[in-house]
N, C-alpha and C positions, 0 to 999 in steps of 0.2 A: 484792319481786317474785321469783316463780321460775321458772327458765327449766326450761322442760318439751321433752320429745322425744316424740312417738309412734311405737313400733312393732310392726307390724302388718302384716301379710301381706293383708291385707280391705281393699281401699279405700274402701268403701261404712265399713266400722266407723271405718277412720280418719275420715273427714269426719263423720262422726254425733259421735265423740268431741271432735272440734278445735269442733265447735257447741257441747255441752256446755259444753264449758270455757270458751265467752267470756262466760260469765256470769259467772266468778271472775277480779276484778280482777286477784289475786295470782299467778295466772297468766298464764304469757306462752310460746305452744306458738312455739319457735326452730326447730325442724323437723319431718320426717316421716321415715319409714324404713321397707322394703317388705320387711324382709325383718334375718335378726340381722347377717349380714355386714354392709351398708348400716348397719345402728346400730351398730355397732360403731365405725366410722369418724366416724360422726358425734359418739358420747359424747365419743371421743378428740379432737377438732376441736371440740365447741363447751362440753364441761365441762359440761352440765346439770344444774342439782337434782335433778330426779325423772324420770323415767323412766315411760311406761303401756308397759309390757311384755305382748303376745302369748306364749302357751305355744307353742301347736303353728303351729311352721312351716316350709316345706318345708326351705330349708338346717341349720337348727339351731332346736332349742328355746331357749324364752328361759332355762330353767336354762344351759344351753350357753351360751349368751352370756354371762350373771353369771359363770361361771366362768374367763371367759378374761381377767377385769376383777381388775386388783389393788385396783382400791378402786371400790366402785360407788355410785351414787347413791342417791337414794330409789327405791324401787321399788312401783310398784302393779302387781299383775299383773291384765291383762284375757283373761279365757276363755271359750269357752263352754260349759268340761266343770270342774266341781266335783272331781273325783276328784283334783285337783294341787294343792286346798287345804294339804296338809297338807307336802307338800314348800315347796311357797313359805316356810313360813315359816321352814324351815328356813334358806332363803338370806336371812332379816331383814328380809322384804317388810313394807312399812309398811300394805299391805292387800291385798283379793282380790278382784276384784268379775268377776259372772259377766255374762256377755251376754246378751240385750238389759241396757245397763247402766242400770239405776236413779238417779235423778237425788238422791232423796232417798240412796245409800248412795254417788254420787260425795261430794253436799255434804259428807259425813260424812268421806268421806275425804281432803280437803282440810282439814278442821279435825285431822285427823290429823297431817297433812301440818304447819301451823302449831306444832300444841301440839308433838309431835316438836324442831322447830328452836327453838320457846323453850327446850327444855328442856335440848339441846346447848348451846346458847347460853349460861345460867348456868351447865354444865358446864365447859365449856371456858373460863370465866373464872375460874373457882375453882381449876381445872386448872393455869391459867397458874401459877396461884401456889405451885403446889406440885409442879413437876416433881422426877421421883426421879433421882437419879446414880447410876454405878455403885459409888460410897461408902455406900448409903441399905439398908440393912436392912431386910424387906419380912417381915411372916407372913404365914406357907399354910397351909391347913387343907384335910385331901382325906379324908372321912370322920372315922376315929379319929386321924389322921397328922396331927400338926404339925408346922411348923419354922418354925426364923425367919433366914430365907436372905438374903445382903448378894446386891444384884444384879451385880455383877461374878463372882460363881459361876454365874449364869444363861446359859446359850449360846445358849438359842433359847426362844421360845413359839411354841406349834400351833393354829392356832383347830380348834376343835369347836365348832361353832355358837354356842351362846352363852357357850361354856366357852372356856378355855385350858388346856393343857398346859402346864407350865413344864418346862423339861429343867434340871437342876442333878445335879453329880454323875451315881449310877446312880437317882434317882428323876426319879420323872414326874405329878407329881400335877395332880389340874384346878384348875382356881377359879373360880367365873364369873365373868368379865369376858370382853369380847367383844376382837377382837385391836385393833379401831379404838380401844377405849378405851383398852388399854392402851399404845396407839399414842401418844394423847394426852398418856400421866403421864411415858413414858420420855425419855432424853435421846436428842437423835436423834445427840450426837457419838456414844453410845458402841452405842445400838440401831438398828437399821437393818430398813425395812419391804421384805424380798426377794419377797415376791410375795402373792397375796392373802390364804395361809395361814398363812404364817410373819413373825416379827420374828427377827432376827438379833442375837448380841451383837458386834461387830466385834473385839473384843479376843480373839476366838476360834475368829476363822480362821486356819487351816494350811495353807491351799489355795486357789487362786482357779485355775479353767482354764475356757478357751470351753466353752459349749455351742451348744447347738441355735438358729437361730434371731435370732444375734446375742449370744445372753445368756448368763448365767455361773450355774459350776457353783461353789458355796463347798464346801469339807470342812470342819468344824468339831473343834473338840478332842472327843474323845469318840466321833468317826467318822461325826458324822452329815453327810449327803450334804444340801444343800439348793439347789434350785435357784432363780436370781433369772430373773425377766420380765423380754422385751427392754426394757421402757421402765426398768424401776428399774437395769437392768445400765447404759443409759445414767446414770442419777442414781450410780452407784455408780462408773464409771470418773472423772465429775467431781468427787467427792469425794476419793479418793483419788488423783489423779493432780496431782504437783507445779505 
């Protein structure tokens, strides 16, 4: 079963949608939300699987909302302007469906929705079994550029959509892997996920001072400045603190 959220500024589309979906056992709609502020609070309050995400609405777009999320759920975006196709998927939307929504390209997107979580699912069992240390020697390949870099040289990864940046030394090459993946492979004693962009390597901070908001600014060896989200700032002062 997964717990679903709708949000949406249209009350008329939310209730067309929450009908939809009680066709699909495997869905289970835990709330509604009128607006991105409103969902915002409620992802954070009720942890949902997936998400039907609204583009255009009066507080904030649903991009604006993903963005303020260090880790987000599944996302289907519901619209009724095409022209946002190509950004959503930027943010890793698991589909697009435009309005009035189509029953036959919901079904489809529910069986997205499943094959997706099978897929994580023997991911992240295989995964278990092979976490990397920061003892664990790792090649990168970025074009013509190899190397074969221990992860304790590693200070930081940047997601790029479906790429990562790895910072080592004075290089920065990509690799595709997404940051949640590589979320998965790394040891969380020694990497640390700082907010939705970045993973951190802890053995390579020089710096920890307040920021904004409640949360924390890290300096890293190297100078790079990265800032952590009020919630992981909480997960990082209990870590760290005796």
């Amino acid at each position: 079963m997964y717990k679903a959220l709708i949000i949406d500024d249209e009350r008329l589309a939310r209730s067309e949608l929450k009908k939809m979906l009680s066709a699909f056992q495997d869905i289970e709609i835990v709330a509604e939300a009128a607006n991105a502020g409103e969902g915002l609070e409620k992802i954070e309050s009720l942890q949902p699987d997936l998400i039907f995400l609204d583009i255009q609405m009066p507080d904030k777009t649903g991009f604006e909302l993903l963005q303020e999320l260090d880790r987000s759920p599944k996302v289907i975006f519901t619209t009724a302007y095409d022209e946002f196709a190509l950004k959503a998927f930027e943010f890793n939307a698991l589909d697009y469906l435009l309005k009035p929504i189509d029953k036959k390209r919901l079904s489809d997107s529910i069986q997205k929705l499943i094959l997706a979580e099978e897929k994580e699912a023997t991911a992240v069992s295989y995964v278990n079994r092979n976490i990397l240390t920061e003892n664990d020697q790792v090649f990168v390949k970025d074009g013509e550029k190899c190397w074969f870099v221990k992860l304790s040289e590693v200070r930081l990864f940047e997601s790029a959509g479906n790429y990562a940046k790895v910072f080592f030394g004075p290089n920065k090459p990509l690799i595709l892997k997404s940051l949640n993946a590589l979320e998965e492979r790394l040891d969380e004693k020694t990497f640390f996920r700082a907010n939705r962009k970045h993973i951190i390597n802890m053995r390579m901070i020089v710096k920890v001072e307040p920021y904004f908001n409640n949360g924390l600014m890290l300096e890293l060896q190297g100078g790079d400045k990265i800032e952590v989200s009020r919630r992981q700032s909480v997960k990082f002062r209990e870590m760290m603190s005796l």
